[in-house]
ZALOPA-370472 format. One record per residue (C-alpha): x negated, y negated, z negated; residue number from 0; chain; residue in one letter. Coordinates in Angstrom, 2 decimals. Layout:
<rs>
> u, v, w, i, ch, aa
> X, Y, Z, NUM, A, A
...
</rs>
This chain:
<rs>
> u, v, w, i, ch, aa
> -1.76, 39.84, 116.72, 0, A, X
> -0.14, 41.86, 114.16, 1, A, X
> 0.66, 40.05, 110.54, 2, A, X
> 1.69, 41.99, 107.86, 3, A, X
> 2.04, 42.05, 104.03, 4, A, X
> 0.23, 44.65, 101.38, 5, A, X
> 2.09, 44.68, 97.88, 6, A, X
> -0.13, 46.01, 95.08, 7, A, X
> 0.96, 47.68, 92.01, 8, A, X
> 1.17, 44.42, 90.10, 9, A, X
> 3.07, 42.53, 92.51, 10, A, X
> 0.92, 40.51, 94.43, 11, A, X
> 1.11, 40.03, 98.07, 12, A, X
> -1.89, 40.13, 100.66, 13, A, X
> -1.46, 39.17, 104.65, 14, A, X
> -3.53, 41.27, 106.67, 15, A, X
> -3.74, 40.20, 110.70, 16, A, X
> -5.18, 42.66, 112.78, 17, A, X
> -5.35, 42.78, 117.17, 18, A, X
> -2.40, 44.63, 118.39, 19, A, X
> -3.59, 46.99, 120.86, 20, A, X
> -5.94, 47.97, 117.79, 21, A, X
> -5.31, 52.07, 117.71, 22, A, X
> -5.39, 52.97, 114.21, 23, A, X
> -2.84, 54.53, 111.54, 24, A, X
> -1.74, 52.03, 108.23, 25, A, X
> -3.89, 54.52, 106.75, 26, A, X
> -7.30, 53.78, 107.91, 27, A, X
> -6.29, 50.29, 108.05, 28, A, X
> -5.76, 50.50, 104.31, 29, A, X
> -8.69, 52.77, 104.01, 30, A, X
> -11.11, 50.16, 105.77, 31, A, X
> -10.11, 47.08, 103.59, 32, A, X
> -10.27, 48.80, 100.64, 33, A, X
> -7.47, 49.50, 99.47, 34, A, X
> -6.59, 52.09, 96.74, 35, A, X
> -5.39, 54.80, 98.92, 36, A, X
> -6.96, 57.98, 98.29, 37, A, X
> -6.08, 59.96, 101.72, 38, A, X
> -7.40, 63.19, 100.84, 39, A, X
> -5.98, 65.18, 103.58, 40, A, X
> -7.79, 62.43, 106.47, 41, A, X
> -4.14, 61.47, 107.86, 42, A, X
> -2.48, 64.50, 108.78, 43, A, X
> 0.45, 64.49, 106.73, 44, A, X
> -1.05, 67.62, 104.16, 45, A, X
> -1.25, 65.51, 101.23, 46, A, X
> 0.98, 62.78, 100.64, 47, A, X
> -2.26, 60.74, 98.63, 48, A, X
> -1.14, 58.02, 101.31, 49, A, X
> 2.33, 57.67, 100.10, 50, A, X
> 3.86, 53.33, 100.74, 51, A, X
> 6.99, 51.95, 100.33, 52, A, X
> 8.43, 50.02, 103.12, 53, A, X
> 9.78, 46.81, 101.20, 54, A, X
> 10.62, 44.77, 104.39, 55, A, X
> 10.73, 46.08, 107.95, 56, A, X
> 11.68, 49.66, 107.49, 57, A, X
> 13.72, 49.54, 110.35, 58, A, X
> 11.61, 48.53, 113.17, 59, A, X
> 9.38, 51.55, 112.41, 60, A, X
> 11.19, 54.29, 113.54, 61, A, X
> 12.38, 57.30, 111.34, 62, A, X
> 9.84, 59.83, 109.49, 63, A, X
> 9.06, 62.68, 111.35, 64, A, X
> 10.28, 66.04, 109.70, 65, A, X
> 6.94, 66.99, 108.70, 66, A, X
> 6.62, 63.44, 106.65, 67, A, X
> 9.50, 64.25, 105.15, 68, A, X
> 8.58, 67.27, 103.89, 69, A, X
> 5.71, 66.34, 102.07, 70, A, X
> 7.67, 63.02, 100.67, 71, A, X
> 10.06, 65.54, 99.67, 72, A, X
> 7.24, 66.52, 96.98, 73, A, X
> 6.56, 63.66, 95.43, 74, A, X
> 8.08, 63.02, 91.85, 75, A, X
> 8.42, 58.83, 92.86, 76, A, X
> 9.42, 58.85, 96.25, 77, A, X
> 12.44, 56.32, 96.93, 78, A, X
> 14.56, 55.74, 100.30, 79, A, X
> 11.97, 53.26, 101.31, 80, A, X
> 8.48, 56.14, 101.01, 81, A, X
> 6.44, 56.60, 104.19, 82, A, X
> 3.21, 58.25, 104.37, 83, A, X
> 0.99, 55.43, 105.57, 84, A, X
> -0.97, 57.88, 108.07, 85, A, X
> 1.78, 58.29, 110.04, 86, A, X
> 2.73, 54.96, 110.88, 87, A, X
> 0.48, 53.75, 113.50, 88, A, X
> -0.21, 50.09, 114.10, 89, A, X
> 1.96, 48.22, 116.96, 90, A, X
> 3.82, 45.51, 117.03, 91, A, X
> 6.87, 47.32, 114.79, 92, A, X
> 4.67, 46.40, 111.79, 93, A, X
> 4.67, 42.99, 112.58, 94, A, X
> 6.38, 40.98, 109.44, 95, A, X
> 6.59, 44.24, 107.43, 96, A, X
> 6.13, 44.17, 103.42, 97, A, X
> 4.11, 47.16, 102.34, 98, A, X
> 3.71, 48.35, 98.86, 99, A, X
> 1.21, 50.33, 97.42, 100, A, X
> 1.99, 53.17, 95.10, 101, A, X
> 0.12, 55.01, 92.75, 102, A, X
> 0.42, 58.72, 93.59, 103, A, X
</rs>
C-alpha cells in the first residue's frame, strides 16, 4: 500500500492509502476523491489546472520532465516545490509524501 498526505488550501491534512500496483496519475487520484483539481487538459501536461506542491518527499519522485517544466514555467505562483499532479504517477516514490493543493 501506498500512504500519502493531501494539504488543502487551509492547511489541513488528509491520508489517502491506495494499492500500489494501482496504475493511475496523482491526478485522477485527486480527480476521483474529489478533490478541487480542475484538470482541464485530461493529464497531458497542456494546462497546468493540476498544478501541487511537493511539501515532503520531493525527492523520491524523480525530476520534472522538460515539458512539465515548461508549463510550470507559466504559472504566476509556482515555487521550487510545483509539480503538475498528472505527471506523477502512483508507485511506491509517493509513499510518505505531503501534497498540497493550490489554487490555480
Amino acid at each position: 500500500m501506498i500512504r500519502f498526505q493531501i494539504e488543502n488550501t487551509d492547511g489541513q491534512r488528509q491520508t489517502l492509502e491506495l494499492p500500489a500496483d494501482i496504475n493511475l496519475s496523482l491526478m485522477e487520484v485527486l480527480k476521483a476523491s474529489e478533490y478541487p483539481i480542475a484538470a482541464t487538459c485530461g493529464g497531458i501536461a497542456l494546462c497546468a489546472t493540476c498544478h501541487v506542491e511537493i511539501v515532503d518527499g520531493e525527492e523520491k519522485l524523480g525530476s520534472p520532465t522538460d515539458i512539465e517544466l515548461d508549463m510550470i514555467d507559466t504559472l504566476p505562483n509556482a515555487t521550487s516545490q510545483s509539480r503538475l499532479a498528472c505527471q506523477i504517477r502512483l508507485n511506491s516514490d509517493l509513499d510518505g509524501a505531503v501534497i498540497r493543493l493550490i489554487n490555480s
